[in-house]
C-alpha positions in Angstrom: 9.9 5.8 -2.2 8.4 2.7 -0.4 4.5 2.0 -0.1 4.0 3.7 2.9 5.4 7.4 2.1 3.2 7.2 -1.5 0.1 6.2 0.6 0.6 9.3 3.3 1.5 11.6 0.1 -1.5 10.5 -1.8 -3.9 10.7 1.6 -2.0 14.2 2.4 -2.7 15.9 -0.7 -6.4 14.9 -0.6 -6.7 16.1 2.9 -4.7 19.4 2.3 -6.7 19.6 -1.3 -9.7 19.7 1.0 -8.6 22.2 3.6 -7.9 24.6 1.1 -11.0 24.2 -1.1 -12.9 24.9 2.0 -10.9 27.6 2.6 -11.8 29.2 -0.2 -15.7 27.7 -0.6 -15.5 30.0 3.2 -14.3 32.5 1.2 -16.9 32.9 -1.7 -19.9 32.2 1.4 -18.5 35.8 2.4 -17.5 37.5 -0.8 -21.6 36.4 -2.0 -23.3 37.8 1.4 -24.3 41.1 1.7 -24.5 41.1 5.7 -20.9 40.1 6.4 -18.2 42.6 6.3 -14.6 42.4 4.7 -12.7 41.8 7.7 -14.9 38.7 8.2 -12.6 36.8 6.2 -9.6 37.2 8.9 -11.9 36.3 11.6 -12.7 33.0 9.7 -8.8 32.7 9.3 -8.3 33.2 13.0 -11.3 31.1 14.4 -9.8 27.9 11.9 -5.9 28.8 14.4 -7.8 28.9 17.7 -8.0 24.9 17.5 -4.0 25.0 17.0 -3.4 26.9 20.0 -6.2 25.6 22.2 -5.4 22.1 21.7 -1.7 21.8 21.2 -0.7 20.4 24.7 -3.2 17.3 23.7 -2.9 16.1 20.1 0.9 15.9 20.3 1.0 13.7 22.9 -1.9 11.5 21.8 -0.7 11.2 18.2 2.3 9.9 20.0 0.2 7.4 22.2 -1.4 6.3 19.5 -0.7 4.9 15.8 -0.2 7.8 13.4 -2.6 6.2 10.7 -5.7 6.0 12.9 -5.0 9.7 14.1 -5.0 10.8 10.5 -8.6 9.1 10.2 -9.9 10.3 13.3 -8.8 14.0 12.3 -10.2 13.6 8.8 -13.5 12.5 10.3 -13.6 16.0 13.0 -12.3 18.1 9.7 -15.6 16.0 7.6 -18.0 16.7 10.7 -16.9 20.8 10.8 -17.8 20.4 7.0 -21.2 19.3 7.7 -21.7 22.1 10.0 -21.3 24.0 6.7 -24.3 22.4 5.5 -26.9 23.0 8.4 -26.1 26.4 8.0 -24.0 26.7 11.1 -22.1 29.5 12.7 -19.4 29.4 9.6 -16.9 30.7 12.5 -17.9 27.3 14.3 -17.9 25.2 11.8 -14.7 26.1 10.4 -13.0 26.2 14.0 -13.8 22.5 14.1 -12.1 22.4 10.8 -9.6 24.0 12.6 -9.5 21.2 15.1 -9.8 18.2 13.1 -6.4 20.5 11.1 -4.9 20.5 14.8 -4.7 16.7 15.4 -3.3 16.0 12.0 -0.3 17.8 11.6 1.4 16.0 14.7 0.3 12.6 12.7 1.4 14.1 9.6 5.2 15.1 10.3 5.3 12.9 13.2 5.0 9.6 11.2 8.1 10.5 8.6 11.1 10.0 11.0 8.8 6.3 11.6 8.6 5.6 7.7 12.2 6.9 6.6 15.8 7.2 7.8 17.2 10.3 8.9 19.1 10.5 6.4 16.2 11.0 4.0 14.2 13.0 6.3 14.9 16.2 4.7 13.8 14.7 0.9 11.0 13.2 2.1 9.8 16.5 3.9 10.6 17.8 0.1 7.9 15.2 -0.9 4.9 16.3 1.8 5.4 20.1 1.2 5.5 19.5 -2.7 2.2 17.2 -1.9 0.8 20.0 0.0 1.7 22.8 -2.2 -0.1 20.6 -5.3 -3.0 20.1 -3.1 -2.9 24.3 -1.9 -2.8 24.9 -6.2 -5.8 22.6 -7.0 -7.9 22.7 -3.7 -7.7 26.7 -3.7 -8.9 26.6 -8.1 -11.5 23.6 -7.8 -12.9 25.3 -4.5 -12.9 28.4 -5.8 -14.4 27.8 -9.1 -16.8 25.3 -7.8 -17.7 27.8 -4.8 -18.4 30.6 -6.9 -21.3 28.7 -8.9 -22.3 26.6 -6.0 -21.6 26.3 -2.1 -23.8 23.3 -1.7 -21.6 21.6 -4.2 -18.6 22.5 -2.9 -19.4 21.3 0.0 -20.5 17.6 -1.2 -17.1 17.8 -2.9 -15.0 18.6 -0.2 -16.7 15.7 2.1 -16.1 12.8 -0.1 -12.5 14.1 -0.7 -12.0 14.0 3.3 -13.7 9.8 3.1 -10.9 9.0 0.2 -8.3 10.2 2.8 -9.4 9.0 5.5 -9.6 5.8 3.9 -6.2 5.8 3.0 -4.7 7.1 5.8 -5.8 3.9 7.4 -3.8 1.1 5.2 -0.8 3.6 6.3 2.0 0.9 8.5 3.9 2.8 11.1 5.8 2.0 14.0 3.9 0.7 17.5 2.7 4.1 19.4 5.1 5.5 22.2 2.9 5.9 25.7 3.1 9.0 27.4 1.5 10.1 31.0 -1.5 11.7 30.4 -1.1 13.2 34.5 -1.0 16.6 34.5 -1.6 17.4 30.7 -0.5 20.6 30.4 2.5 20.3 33.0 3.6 17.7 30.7 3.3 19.9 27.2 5.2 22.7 29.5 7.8 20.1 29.8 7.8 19.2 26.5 8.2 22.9 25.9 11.7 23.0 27.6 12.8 20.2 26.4 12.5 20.8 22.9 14.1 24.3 23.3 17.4 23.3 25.2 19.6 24.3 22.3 20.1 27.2 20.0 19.4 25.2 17.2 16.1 23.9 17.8 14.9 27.7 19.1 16.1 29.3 15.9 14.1 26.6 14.1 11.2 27.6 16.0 11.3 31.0 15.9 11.8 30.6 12.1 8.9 28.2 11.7 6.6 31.0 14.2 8.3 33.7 11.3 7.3 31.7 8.0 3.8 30.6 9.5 2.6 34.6 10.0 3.7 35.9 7.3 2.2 33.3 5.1 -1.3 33.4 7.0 -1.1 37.3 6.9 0.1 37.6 3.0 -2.4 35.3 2.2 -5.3 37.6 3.8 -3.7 40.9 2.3 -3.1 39.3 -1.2 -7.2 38.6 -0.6 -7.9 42.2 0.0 -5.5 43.9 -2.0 -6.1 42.1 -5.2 -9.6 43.5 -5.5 -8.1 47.2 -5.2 -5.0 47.4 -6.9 -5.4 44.4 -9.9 -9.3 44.4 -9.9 -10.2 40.7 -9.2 -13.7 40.4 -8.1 -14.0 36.9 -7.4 -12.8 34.1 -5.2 -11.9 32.4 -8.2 -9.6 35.0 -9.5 -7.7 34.9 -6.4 -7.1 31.9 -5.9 -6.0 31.9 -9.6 -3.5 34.7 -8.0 -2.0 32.9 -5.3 -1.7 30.2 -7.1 1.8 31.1 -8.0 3.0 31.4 -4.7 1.8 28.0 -3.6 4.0 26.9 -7.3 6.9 29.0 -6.1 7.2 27.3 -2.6 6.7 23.9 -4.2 10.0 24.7 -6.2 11.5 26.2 -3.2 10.8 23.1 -1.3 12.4 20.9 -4.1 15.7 22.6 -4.2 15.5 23.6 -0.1 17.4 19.6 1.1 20.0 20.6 -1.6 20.8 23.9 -0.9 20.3 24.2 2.6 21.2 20.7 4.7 20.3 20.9 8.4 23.5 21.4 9.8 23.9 24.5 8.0 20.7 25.9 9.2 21.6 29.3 9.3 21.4 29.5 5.7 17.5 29.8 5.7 17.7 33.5 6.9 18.9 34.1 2.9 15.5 33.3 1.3 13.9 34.7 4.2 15.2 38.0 3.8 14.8 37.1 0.0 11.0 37.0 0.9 10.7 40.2 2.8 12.2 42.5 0.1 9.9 40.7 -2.7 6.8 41.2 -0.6 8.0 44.7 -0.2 8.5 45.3 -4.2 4.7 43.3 -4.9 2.6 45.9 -2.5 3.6 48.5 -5.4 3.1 46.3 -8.1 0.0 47.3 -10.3 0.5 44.4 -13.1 -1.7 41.2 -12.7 1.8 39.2 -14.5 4.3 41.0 -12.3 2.2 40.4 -9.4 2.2 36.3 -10.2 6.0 36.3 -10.9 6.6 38.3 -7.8 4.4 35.9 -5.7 6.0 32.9 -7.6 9.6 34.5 -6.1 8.4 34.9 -2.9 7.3 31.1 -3.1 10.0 29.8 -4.0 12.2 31.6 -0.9 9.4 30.9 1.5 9.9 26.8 0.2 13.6 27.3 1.3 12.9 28.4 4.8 10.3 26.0 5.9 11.6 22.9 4.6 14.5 23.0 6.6 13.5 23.9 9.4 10.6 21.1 10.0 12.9 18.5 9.2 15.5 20.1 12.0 12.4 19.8 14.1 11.3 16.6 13.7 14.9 15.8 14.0 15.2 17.1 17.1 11.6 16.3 18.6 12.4 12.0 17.3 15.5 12.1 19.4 14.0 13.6 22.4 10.1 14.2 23.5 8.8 12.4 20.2 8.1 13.5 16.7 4.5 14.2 17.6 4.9 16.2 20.5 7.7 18.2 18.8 5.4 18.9 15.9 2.7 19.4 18.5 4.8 22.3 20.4 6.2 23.4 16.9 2.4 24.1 15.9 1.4 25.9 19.0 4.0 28.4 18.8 3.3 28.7 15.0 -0.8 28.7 15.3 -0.1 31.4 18.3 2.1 34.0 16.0 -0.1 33.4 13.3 -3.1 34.1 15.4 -1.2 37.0 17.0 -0.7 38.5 13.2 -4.2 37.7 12.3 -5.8 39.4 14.9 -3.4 42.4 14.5 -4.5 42.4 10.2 -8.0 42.4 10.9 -7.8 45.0 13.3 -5.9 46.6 10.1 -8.7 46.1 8.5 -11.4 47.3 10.8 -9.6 51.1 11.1 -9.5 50.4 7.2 -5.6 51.1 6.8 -4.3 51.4 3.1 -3.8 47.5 1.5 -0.8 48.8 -0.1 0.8 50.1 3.3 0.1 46.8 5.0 1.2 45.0 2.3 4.6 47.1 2.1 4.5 46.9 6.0 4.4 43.0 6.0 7.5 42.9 3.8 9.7 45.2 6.2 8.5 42.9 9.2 10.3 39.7 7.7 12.8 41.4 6.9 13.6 43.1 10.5 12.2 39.7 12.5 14.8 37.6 9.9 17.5 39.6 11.4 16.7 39.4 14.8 15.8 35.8 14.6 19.4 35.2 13.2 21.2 35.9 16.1 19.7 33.0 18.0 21.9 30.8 16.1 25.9 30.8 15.8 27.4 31.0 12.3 29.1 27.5 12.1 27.2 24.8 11.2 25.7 22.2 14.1 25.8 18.4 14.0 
């Protein structure tokens, strides 16, 4: 691993250690207020995916204008600046849709600086490294958060800034390849473009519809795991959930370790086996009653979820570094994802509003991966692709 990969990992896991511990301070602001209802937590979730889908045909195009390392300092200051919103007491939909935003411009940095710091032949072990860094930072950011959030907002808060300044901060001393220079005429002609181009082949359409897949059913588990926890296990805390789904984040860590040996990306096919792997275990966890048979059955759905996404982002960065440029592939990549996981969000917490049973929509999640996995199959040919 050369200087430049351990600096992005070190200033990835604080940034991603931050997203989730505000995630989750979000979380305990609502769990401790008496005037905002339940399903307020999915709208938080869906204001934070707005920014994805909103600005998606900008931020891939000016990461790619740009050096990576100063976008992921400019997006840690918009993701520090939603966080002070927090503070003056702001709209918490606002202030964590600017989150949102600051989120937005970063990922096309994020994934789009790899293919410029490795070879391609390493592309899929360091992805491997960055989702293991973000899972680490999902585990620790979602218990510090949490545990700090419960006790005291204000501090979590405090926390979560100066853990956005370290990153930024890092991000910075981050050496990467001169910035391409795109057209900015006609901005969202040119992200339609960029559309087309980087969904010319069967391959890189099955990897986005796989990515679009993974994305909504994390987002969506994630909010049903939040209200079905309470019901079926009794957790009463933000805390004890994030304690919960803590496992998963562990699983997918070890699914992301073992996903560049087990799945290379010209067998990309293969990912529809953990994928289906994940729909039947989030089928078997909605009628699970046992606080240690839930975590092992969230760990197993982890560590399948690990082995779809991996592949597939390196395929896609692949693909998007030989064609339209790693950041706008990432860039069109996230819009599609941000835009079924805002779809799924909006349908859950209109679940949640006609108050439908947690353990149906939990059982009902499961079933969709597993139907959508099969159907999302048949966009790609068995043999493999070079």
């Amino acid at each position: 691993m050369n200087k430049n990969v351990g600096l992005l990992l070190i200033a990835q896991f604080l940034s991603a250690f931050a997203d989730n511990a505000i995630l989750f301070t979000s979380l305990a602001l609502v769990m401790q207020s008496a005037e905002l209802p339940t399903w307020y937590i999915s709208a938080l979730q869906g204001a934070f995916l707005v920014a994805f889908v909103v600005f998606a045909p900008w931020v891939g195009p000016y990461s790619d204008a740009h050096p990576k390392s100063s976008v992921l300092v400019y997006a840690n200051g918009i993701k520090l600046f939603g966080t002070g919103l927090f503070f003056l007491q702001i709209e918490p939909l606002l202030a964590y849709a600017t989150v949102g935003a600051g989120a937005a411009l970063y990922s096309p940095a994020k994934y789009g600086i790899l293919p410029e710091l490795v070879k391609e032949q390493s592309l899929v072990k360091a992805n491997g490294w960055i989702e293991g860094s973000t899972i680490l930072a999902i585990l620790s950011g979602s218990l510090v958060g949490a545990a700090i959030a419960d006790r005291s907002v204000t501090v979590a808060l405090i926390v979560i800034s100066g853990v956005y300044l370290i990153s930024a901060g890092l991000a910075g001393f981050i050496q990467c390849l001169p910035p391409k220079q795109p057209s900015y005429d006609h901005i969202l002609l040119h992200f339609k473009q960029l559309i087309r181009q980087l969904l010319l082949t069967a391959r890189a359409k099955f990897a986005v519809l796989g990515a679009c897949l993974f994305w909504s059913v994390a987002v969506v588990l994630r909010l049903a795991v939040v209200a079905w926890a309470p019901v079926v296990l009794l957790l009463d805390t933000s805390e004890d959930i994030a304690k919960l789904t803590f496992f998963s984040a562990i699983g997918v860590a070890v699914g992301a370790v073992f996903a560049g040996r087990l799945i290379p990306m010209f067998y990309l096919r293969r990912v529809r086996f953990p994928a289906y792997f994940m729909g039947f275990g989030i089928v078997l966890l909605a009628f699970v009653d046992n606080l240690w048979l839930a975590r092992m059955m969230l760990f197993l759905v982890g560590v399948a979820g690990g082995g779809v996404i991996v592949p597939i982002n390196a395929v896609l960065q692949d693909i998007g570094h030989r064609s339209i440029g790693a950041g706008g592939a990432v860039a069109v990549q996230h819009f599609f994802e941000n835009l079924a996981m805002l779809s799924a969000t909006g349908l859950y917490t209109l679940a949640g509003i006609y108050q439908v049973d947690v353990v149906l929509s939990l059982a009902v999640i499961g079933a969709i991966v597993i139907v959508a996995t099969f159907l999302v199959s048949l966009q790609l040919p068995e043999q493999p692709s070079p």
